[in-house]
C-alpha positions, 0 to 999 in steps of 0.5 A, spaced: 500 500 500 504 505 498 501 513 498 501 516 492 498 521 492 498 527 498 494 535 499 502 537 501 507 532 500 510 531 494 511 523 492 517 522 486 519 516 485 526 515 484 531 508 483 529 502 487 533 502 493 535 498 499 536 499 506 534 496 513 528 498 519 529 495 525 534 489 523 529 488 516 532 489 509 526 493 505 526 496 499 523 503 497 524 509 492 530 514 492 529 520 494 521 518 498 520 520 505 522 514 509 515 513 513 512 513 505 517 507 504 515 503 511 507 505 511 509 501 503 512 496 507 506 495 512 510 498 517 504 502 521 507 502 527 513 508 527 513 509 534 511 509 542 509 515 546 515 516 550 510 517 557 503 513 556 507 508 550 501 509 545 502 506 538 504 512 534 503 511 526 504 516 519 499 522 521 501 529 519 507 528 514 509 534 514 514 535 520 509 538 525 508 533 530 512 527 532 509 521 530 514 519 526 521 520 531 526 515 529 533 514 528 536 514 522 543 512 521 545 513 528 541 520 529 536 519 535 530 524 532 529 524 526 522 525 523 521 521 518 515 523 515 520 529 511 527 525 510 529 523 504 530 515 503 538 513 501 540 507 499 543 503 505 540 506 511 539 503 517 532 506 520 531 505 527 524 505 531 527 509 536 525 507 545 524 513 549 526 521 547 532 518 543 538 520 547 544 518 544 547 513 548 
């Protein structure tokens, strides 16, 4: 199920690549939001709420919120609803307010 079409963001289809979440090889297209590439990948999941531990999901794709938290490539925080997919990154459900550690 991959989004294609959004009031805002913009979704252009670049070179199929690789990368891995939480382990996983996946693939998706160059240059999409990471969070476009997980929800086509059946992630729907992208994170737990640091207090309560409630289920975040894509919601507002536009880097308002902070639904989509993740680490990506070893940085804690990013909001993977705007980050751009490379090949060969490593993305990460991230476990509480992403402190380095």
């Amino acid at each position: 199920m991959r989004i294609s079409e959004h009031p805002i963001v913009q979704f252009n289809k670049g070179t199929k690549v690789k990368f891995t979440f939480d382990g996983r090889e996946l693939e998706g297209y160059e240059g999409e939001p990471i969070a476009a590439a997980l929800h086509a990948a059946g992630v729907r999941i992208l994170g737990h709420s640091p207090r309560y531990h409630r289920p975040r999901g894509f919601y507002c794709a536009i880097g308002n919120c902070s639904s989509c938290l993740m680490v990506v490539d070893g940085e804690p925080n990013v909001r993977v609803c705007v980050e751009k997919l490379r090949a060969g990154m490593k993305v990460e459900t991230q476990q509480g307010k992403g402190v380095i550690r």
